[in-house]
Every structure is written in structure tokens, then in C-alpha cells.
N, C-alpha and C positions, 0 to 999 in steps of 0.2 A: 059613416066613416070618412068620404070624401068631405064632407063639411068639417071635420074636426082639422085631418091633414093642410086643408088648404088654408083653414085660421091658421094651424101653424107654421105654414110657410109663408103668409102675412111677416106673421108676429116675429121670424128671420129675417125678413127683408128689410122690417120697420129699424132692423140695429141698426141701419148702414146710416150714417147723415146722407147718403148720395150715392147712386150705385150705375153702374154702365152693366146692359143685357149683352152678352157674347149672341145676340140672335140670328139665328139662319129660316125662323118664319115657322119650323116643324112645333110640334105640338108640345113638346118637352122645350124648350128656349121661350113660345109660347107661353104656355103655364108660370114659367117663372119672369117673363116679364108684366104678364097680368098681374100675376102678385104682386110685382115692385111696385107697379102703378099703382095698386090698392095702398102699399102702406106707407108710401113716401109721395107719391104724386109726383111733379114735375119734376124730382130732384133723382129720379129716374129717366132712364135714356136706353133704350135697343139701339145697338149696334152692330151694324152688319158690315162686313166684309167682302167688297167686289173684286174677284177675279175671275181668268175664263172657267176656274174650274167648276163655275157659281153660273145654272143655268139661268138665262132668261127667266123663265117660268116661275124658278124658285126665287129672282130678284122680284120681280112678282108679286109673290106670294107674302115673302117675307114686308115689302110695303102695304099690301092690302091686309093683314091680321095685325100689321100695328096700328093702322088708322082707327080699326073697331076695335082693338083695345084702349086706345087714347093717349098710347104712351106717344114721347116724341120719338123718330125713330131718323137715325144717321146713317148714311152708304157712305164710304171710304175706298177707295180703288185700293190694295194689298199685292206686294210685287213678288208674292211666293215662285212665281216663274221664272223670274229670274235667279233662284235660287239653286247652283248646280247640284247641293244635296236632295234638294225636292224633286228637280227634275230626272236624277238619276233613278229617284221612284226603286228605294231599294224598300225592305218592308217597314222602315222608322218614317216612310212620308210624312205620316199623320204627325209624327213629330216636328218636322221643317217646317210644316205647313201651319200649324197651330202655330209654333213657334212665330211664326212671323205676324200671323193676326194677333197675336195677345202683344207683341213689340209694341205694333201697330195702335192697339187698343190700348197700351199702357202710355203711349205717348201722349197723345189724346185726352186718356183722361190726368195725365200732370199740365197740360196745356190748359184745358176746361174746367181745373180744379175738383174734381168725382175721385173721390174717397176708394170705392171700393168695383173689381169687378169679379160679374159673375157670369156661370155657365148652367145650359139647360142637362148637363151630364147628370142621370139618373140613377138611382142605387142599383139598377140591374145591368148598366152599365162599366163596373167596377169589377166583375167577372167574363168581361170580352175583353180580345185583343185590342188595345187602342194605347198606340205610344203619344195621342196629344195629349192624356193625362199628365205625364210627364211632365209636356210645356205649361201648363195649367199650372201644374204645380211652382216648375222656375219664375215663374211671372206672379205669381201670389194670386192666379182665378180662383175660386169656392164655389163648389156647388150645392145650393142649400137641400136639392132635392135629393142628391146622394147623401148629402148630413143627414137630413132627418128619415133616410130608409124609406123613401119613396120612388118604387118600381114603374114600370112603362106603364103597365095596367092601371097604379093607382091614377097615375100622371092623365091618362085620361078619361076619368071617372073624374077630376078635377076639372079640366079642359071641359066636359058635357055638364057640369055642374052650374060654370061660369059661361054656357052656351058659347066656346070658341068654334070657331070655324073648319079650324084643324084639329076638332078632339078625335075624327077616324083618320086620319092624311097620315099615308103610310111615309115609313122613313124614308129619306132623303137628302145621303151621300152626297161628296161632292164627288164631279164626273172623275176625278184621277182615280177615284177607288176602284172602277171599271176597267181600268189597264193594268195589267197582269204585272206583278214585280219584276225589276231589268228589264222593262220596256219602259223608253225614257217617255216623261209626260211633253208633248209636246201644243200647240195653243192647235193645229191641225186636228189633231187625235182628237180632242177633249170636245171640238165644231163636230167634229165626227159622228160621236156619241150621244152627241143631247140632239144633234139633226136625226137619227136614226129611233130615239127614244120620243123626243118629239112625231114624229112619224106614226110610231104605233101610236102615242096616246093618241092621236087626232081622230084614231079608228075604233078610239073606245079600247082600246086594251092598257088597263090598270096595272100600277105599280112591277113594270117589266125592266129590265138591265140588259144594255148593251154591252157585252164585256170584249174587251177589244186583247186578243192576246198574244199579238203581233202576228209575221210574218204573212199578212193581210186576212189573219184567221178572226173571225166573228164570231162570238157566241150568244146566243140570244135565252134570256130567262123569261117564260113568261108561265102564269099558273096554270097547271094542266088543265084546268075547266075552262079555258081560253083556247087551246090548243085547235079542237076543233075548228074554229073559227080563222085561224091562222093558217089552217092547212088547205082551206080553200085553198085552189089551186091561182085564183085570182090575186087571193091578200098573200100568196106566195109567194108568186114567181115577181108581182110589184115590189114585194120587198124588200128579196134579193138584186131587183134590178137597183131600187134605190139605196142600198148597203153598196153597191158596186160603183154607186157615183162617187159615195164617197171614200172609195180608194179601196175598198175589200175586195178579197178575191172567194174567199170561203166563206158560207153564212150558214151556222150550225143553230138548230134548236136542241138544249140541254133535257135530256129526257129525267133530270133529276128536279127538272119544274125549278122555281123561285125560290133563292136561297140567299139569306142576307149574310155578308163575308165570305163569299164561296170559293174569294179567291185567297182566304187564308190558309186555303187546305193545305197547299204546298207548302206551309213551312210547320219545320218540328217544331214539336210541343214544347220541347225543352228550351226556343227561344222564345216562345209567347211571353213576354214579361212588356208591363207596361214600365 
């Protein structure tokens, strides 16, 4: 089955005379910039987008899985911060912010002559919260792996097919998704976060969220079979001291464990509309 899917999302990619990847390095942008590579070759291009919200790590990442893909791959600095709609960080961020990488990427590619862009947005993708579909859409992005009804699971049964690097590399947000709605995004906050996230990964604790939810309140996700190891009284009390350097006063563990959008709880259903 992953062999047939991933011919077919070749055989999408191959319409484009030229196509620019919206890539952020994860396993879904991934996937479909491997493919572009396979059906077009150089007339394919990953494009990534640098701002603070965009950790080290994941600038990173997103260089190191283009190189063993072969695609060429482009960083562009994107000024979403200074954008008083993003920074008000009401719940349409994901809109501003997209918004501004696809400007960004649309300029670019009328600059460099590239035909078409695209996004690693996945068909399981299309029943969550996310207002940068939206932007996707004002700006003409496609996503062929939501076209052809390709879910997260298939995407990396594709990803381990083509042996990528990131076919288990859990998702990754950019850091504003971590600050609670009406708390403004600020370049402070966002240092904040990926230093305190940064932190734990160095001590071996996997795919954990530093959710910042103002009034120098901390909440930390990390997966209950971690917890143990956390509650040492040593990887403690360090790091709450080190949450406290960077400007917290309160540093909570979430007994509801690891939850991806957890901070969409707080808004009614009835405005979840992409």
C-alpha cells in the first residue's frame, strides 16, 4: 500500500513544470519534498522560513533531511513578528503567520520563476483546528498529500519506505503555538521556550511542550512514562530553577500528560472553523 500511495504522489508532483516545498524538516513537508525530488529533480526547491518562532534545532533539522534528500533547500528570514495581528496571538495566529510565509514564498517564487507551491498539510489534517489552511488557500498552496487522502500514519509508512530520517520525529509546532491565546507573542517568550524545551531534550526527555500561559505561569507536558524521571527531586528542583531564569514564577506539570493543541481547549467549538 505505501508503494502504490508514494507512486502516486510522484506522479502529482511530476504535473508541476517546478514546484517550491513550504518545508519546516517534519516528516509530512518531508515526504512530499522527497517526492518532488523524485518526479521533477532540480526544478524542485524546500523552502523554509526563518523566524524566532522557528527553533534552532528544527533550523537544524529541516537543513540536515534536505541534504539526504538531495533536494536544494532555501532559508529566507520571514517578519511574521513584526506583524501586530500575529503578535496579538488571538486564535487566527496560524493565519497571520502562514499568511506571511506564503507572501514571502510567493514572491520568491515569481522572482525565481517556480510555477507552483506546495504544503506537507495531510488529509488528517483537514479535521483539526488550523486557520493557516486558510492562508494556503489565498495564496494558491496545494497540498497533494491531503488531495490524494493521505493521513499522518500513511505519510510515514512512506517516510520508512524511502528510509527518511524523520519517518518517527514527532510533530513540531512552531514555539508561538506554546503561548496561551491573548498573551502577546513576544521574540523574549518564544527564547524562553525553546531554552526551557531545549533543556529537557538535553536530559533525554522526548517530544515535551513548554506552554507558557502568562502571568509568569509555566506548564510543562511531558509523557507520563517520563514523569518518574522528572520527579527526581534533582531534575526538579534544576528545572524549576532553570524555568525561573527565564523569567517564570510558577512551573506546573500537566497531569493530563502530552497533548498536541491543548491549548485549543479554551475556545468554543462553534468557532473552530478553518
Amino acid at each position: 500500500m505505501s508503494e502504490h500511495l508514494a507512486q502516486e504522489l510522484i506522479r502529482e508532483l511530476a504535473s508541476h513544470s517546478s514546484c517550491i516545498v513550504a518545508f519546516s524538516g517534519g516528516v509530512d513537508s518531508a515526504v512530499v519534498a522527497a517526492a518532488a525530488y523524485r518526479a521533477i529533480g532540480d526544478r524542485a526547491v524546500a523552502w523554509t522560513g526563518i523566524g524566532p518562532a522557528v527553533s534552532q534545532s528544527d533550523r537544524e533539522a529541516a537543513a540536515e533531511v534536505s541534504r539526504s534528500i538531495g533536494i536544494r533547500h532555501v532559508q529566507v528570514e520571514t517578519s511574521e513578528i513584526q506583524n501586530p495581528d500575529y503578535v496579538r496571538n488571538g486564535p487566527d495566529r496560524c493565519f497571520h503567520c502562514k499568511s506571511t510565509l506564503y507572501a514571502s514564498i510567493r514572491r520568491w517564487a515569481d522572482e525565481q520563476g517556480f510555477e507552483a507551491i506546495v504544503s506537507g498539510t495531510n488529509h488528517d489534517d483537514l479535521g483539526d483546528y488550523r486557520p493557516g489552511l486558510k492562508a494556503a488557500s489565498d495564496f494558491g498552496v496545494t497540498a497533494p498529500l491531503a488531495k490524494l487522502g493521505i493521513g499522518k500514519d500513511q505519510v510515514r509508512e512512506i517516510a520508512r519506505l524511502w528510509e527518511l530520517s524523520v519517518s518517527e520525529k514527532p510533530a513540531s509546532p512552531c514555539l508561538a503555538s506554546r503561548i496561551a491565546y491573548g498573551e502577546i507573542v513576544t521574540i523574549g517568550r518564544l527564547a524562553g521556550i525553546e531554552a526551557i524545551e531545549g533543556w529537557l531534550a538535553e536530559r533525554g526527555f522526548a517530544d515535551v511542550r513548554a506552554r507558557d500561559h502568562g502571568s509568569g505561569l509555566l506548564r510543562l507536558e511531558i509523557h507520563p512514562s517520563e514523569w518518574d524521571r522528572f520527579l527526581q527531586q534533582e531534575t526538579r528542583v534544576a528545572c524549576t530553577a532553570f524555568a525561573m531564569e527565564q523569567g517564570y514564577k510558577f512551573v506546573t506539570l500537566d497531569i493530563g500528560g502530552r497533548a498536541s493543541g491543548s491549548l485549543n481547549r479554551v475556545l468554543p467549538s462553534a468557532n473552530l472553523k478553518k
